[in-house]
N, C-alpha and C positions, 0 to 999 in steps of 0.2 A: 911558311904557312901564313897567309893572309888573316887578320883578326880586325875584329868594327871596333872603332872608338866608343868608350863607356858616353862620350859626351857629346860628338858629332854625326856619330854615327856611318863617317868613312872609313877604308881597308886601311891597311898600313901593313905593314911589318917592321921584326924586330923580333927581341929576346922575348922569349915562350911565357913571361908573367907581364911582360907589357899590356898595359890597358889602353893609353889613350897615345895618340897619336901626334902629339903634339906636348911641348909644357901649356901652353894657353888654353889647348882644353882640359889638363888636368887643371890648369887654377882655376878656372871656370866650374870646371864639376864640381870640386874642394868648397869652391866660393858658393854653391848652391845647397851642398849638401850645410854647411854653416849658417846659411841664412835663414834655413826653414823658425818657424816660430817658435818650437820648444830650445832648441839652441837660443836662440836669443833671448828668450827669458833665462836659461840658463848662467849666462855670461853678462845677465843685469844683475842676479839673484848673489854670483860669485864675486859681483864688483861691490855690493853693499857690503857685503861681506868682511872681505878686502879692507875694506877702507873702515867701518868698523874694529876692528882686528887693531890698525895702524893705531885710529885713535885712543885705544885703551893700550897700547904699547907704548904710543910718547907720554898718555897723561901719568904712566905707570912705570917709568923706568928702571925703580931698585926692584922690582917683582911684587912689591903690598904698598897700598896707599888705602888714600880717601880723599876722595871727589866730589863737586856739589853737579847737579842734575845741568846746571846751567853750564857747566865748562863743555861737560860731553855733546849738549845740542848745539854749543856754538860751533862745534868743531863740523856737525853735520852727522852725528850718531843715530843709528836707526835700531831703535831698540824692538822693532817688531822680528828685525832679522839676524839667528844665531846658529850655531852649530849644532850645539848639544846644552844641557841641562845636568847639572853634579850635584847633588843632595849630601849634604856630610852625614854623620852618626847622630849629630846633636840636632840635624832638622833645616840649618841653612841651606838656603838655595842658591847655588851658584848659574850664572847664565853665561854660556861660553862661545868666544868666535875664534876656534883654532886653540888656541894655548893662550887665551888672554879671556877672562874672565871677570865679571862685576855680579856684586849682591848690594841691593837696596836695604841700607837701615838709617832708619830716622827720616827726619823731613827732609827729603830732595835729595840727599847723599849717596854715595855706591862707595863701596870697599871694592875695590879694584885688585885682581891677583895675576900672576903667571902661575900657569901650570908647567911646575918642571917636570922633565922627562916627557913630554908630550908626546900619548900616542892615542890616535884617535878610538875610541870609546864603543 
């Protein structure tokens, strides 16, 4: 049974789930369906993220510190972009990316955490 390529749009045949008739028009279609614009902000939004994430992991090693505002910006920390948001019992505000977490207290500082046992919220 003859079937059209999802990508070129010629016959082929082949095994009955086959789509595309070729690998180059499957990378091709792949590479098209990724390129669209919500994907790409998607994969700029999960690289701030990312890298976020890292920075409050190296500045944070033993899992609790404290940090002044200027180590994180050097590093290139983007505090518009986070995961989730933990409120304790007592009222602090945690801001989290992944399992790595900071609360601002005092002038310029963050108290830096790990979230053990991380499961997304």
């Amino acid at each position: 049974m003859d079937k059209k390529c999802l990508e070129c749009g010629e016959s082929f045949h082949g095994r009955a789930d086959k789509k595309f008739c070729s690998d180059h028009c499957r990378n091709a279609y792949n590479n098209k369906l990724k390129s669209s614009t919500g994907m790409a902000f998607i994969r700029k939004v999960n690289g701030i993220l990312a890298r976020n994430r890292n920075i409050l992991e190296i500045l944070n090693p033993d899992g609790k510190t404290s940090v002044h505002k200027s180590k994180l910006l050097q590093r290139g920390f983007n505090a518009e972009y986070i995961t989730h948001i933990y409120t304790t019992r007592t009222g602090r505000v945690y801001y989290f990316c992944y399992d790595q977490g900071y609360s601002p207290v005092g002038n310029d500082f963050y108290v830096l955490v790990r979230r053990a046992n991380y499961e997304p919220v």
